[in-house]
N, C-alpha and C positions, 0 to 999 in steps of 0.2 A: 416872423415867419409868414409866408403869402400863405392864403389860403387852400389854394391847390397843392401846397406840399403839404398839410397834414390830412391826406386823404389817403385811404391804402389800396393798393391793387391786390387781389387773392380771388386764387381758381378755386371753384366750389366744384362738385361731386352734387348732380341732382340727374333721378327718371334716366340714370344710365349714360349722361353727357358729361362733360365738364363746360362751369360758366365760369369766363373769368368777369368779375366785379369788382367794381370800386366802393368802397365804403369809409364811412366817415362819423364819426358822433358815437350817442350811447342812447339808454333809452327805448322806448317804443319803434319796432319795427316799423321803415319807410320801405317800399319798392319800389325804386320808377323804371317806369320800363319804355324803352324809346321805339320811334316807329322807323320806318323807310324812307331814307339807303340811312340812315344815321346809325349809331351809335351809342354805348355810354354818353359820351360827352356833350351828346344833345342838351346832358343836365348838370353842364359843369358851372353855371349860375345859379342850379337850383341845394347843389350836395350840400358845400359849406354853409350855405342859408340853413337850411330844413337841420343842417346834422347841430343846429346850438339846441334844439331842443331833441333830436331825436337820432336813432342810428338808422343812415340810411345805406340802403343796398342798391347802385344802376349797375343791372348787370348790361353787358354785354350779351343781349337774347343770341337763343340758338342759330347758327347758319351765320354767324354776323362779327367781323374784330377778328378780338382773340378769344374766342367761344368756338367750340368743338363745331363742326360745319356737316352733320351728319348726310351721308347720300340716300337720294332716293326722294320723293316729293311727298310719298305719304310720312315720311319723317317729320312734317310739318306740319302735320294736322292739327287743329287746333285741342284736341285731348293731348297730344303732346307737350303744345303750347305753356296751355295751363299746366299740368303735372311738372313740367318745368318749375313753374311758379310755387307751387305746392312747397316741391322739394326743395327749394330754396328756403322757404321760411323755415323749413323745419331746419334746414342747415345749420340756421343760425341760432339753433333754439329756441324758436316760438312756435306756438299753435297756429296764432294768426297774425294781420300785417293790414296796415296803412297801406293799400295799391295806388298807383299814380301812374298810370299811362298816356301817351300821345300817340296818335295813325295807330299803324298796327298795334302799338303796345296799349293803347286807350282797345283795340277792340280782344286783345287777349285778356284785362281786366276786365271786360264787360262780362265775357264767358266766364273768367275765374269767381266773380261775383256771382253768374247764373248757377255754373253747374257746381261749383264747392263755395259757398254761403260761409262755412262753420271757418273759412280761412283769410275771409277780408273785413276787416272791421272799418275803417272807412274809404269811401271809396271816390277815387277825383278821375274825369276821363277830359281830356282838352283836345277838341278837334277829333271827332273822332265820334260816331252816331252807334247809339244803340244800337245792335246787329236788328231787331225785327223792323223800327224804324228806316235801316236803310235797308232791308230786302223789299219795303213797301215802296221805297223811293225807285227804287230801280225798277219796279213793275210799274212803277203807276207815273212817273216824274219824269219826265224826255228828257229836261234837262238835265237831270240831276244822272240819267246814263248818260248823256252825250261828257259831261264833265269826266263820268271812269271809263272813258274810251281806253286808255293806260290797261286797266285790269283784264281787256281782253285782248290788246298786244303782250301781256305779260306771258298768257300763253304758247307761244310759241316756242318751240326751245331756239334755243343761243342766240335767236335776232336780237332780245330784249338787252341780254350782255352785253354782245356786240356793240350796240345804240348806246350803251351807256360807258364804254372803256375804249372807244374810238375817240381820235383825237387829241389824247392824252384827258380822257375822261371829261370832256369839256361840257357833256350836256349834264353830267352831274354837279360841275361847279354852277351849270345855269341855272340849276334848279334847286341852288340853297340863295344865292344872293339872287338871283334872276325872277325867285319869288314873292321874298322881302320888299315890303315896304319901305324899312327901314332899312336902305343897304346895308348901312355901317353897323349895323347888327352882326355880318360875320366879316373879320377882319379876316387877310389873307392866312394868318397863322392858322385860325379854325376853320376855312374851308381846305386848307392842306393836310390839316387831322383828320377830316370826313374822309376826304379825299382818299386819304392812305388810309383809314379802314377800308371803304367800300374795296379797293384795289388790291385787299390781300387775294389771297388764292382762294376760291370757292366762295369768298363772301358775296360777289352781287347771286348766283347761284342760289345761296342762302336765302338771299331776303325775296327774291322773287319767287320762291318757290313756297312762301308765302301765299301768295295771289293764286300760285297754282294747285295748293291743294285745298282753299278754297271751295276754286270751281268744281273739283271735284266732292263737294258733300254741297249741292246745292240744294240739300232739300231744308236748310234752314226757312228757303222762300215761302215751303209749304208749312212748317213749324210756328211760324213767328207768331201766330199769334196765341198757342201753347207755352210759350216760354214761361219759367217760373218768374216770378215777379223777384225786384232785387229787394232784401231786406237790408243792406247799410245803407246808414246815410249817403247819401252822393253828391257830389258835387260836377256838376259840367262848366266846362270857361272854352266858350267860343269866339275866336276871332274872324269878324263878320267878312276878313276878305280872302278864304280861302279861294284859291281857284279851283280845286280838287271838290270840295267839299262845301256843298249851300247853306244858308243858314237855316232852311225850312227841314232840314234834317235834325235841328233840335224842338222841333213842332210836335207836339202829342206824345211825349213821352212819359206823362203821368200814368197811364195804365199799366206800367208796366213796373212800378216801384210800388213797396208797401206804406215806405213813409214820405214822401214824395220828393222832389227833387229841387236841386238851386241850379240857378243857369246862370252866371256871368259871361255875359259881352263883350267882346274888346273888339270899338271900333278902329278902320284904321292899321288892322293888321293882318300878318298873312299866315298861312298855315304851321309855320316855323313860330309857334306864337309864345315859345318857354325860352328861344331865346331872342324874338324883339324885342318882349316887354319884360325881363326879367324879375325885376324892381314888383311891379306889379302883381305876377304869377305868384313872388315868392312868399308875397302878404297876402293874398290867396289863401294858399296853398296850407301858409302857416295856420292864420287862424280857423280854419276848417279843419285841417288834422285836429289841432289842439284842441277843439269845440267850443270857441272861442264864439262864432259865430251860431246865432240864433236860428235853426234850422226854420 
């Protein structure tokens, strides 16, 4: 049996939505939570991996797939976000959980880790910068706003759609192989999967509306340096060639953990970095859950 058929698809009931998630294994609670335009399947080299030692959950986040796409932009707040997260673990019968996020889903763990602690026990974010770290960047780093130029086009309503479902979705298929290093990282079959998530009804809507309720709580820029410090262990794995995203965004983030943090590097690759270097993430990933590795 391939690997991908002993994975299950099931809609969860959380924070008043339904999440449809793939799951797979037994064992200690994994979450991965993927970022923007993707999907579950962003971690469809990482489920079968992680699920020989553990039970893992990639939902399908809120607004996104086949997850409930609620309207409204304060729907997306990130206290929603997270209680999303909450309710999920508890769905499954746990207290707490393994978090693993990328893009958005690396910065919804960041807050699930800040403001509910007693619910993540360890914690892996890839590509993806401490939220007080990048409100610093953004005030103080030219480049590092000229890079999220994106997040204040996001704003707009329906241009942002528009730009990305015109053509027959072309600048979306540019911006998974178009970013890659490693082209052959997404074969035609996985970027027609993205593809047809991003393209159901309401899902670009969904994930952009992300970016825009955001800019609406921007007093994080004024907060950050108030933020609770994170008590699980963490782990960060940066791939040095995002274009989105600098690597001086993983600079100075000791102060803001209790027990301090690990950084892996991966040169050579690009924001999509769970699945150029899968091989690698997944031994990662493993021996860190597992506490394998010597913090």
């Amino acid at each position: 049996m391939a690997e991908h058929e002993r994975w299950q698809h099931e809609d969860v009931e959380t924070n008043g939505i339904r999440l449809h998630c793939v799951t797979q294994g037994s064992g200690e609670l994994v979450v991965l939570l993927h970022g923007f335009p993707e999907n579950w399947y962003s971690w469809r080299h990482q489920i079968p991996a992680l699920s020989r030692n553990f039970k893992v959950v990639a939902p399908d986040m809120r607004g996104y797939n086949l997850s409930d796409k609620p309207s409204g932009i304060d729907s997306y707040s990130i206290a929603n976000l997270t209680a999303d997260v909450t309710g999920l673990i508890r769905a499954f019968g746990a207290e707490r959980a393994h978090v693993v996020g990328h893009d958005w889903g690396g910065a919804v763990a960041w807050m699930l880790a800040i403001s509910h602690p007693e619910a993540v026990d360890r914690l892996a974010v890839l590509n993806c910068p401490h939220p007080a770290v990048f409100a610093e960047n953004l005030l103080r780093n030219p480049r590092q706003l000229l890079r999220s130029w994106y997040m204040f086009f996001f704003q707009l309503p329906a241009v942002p759609e528009m730009a990305f479902s015109s053509f027959h979705y072309a600048a979306l298929k540019r911006s998974f192989r178009g970013w890659a290093i490693n082209k052959e990282a997404f074969t035609d079959e996985d970027i027609a999967e993205l593809v047809e998530a991003a393209a159901r009804p309401g899902a670009l809507t969904g994930g952009i509306n992300y970016y825009r309720a955001m800019f609406r709580n921007m007093g994080l820029l004024r907060e950050r340096e108030r933020m609770p410090r994170i008590q699980s262990p963490t782990l960060v794995i940066w791939a040095e060639l995002d274009r989105a995203l600098g690597k001086e965004l993983t600079y100075g983030m000791d102060r803001y953990f209790d027990h301090g943090i690990q950084i892996k590097y991966i040169p050579d690759c690009s924001h999509w970095v769970q699945q150029e270097q899968p091989l690698l993430i997944n031994q990662y990933l493993d021996e860190f859950l597992s506490g394998r590795v010597r913090r």
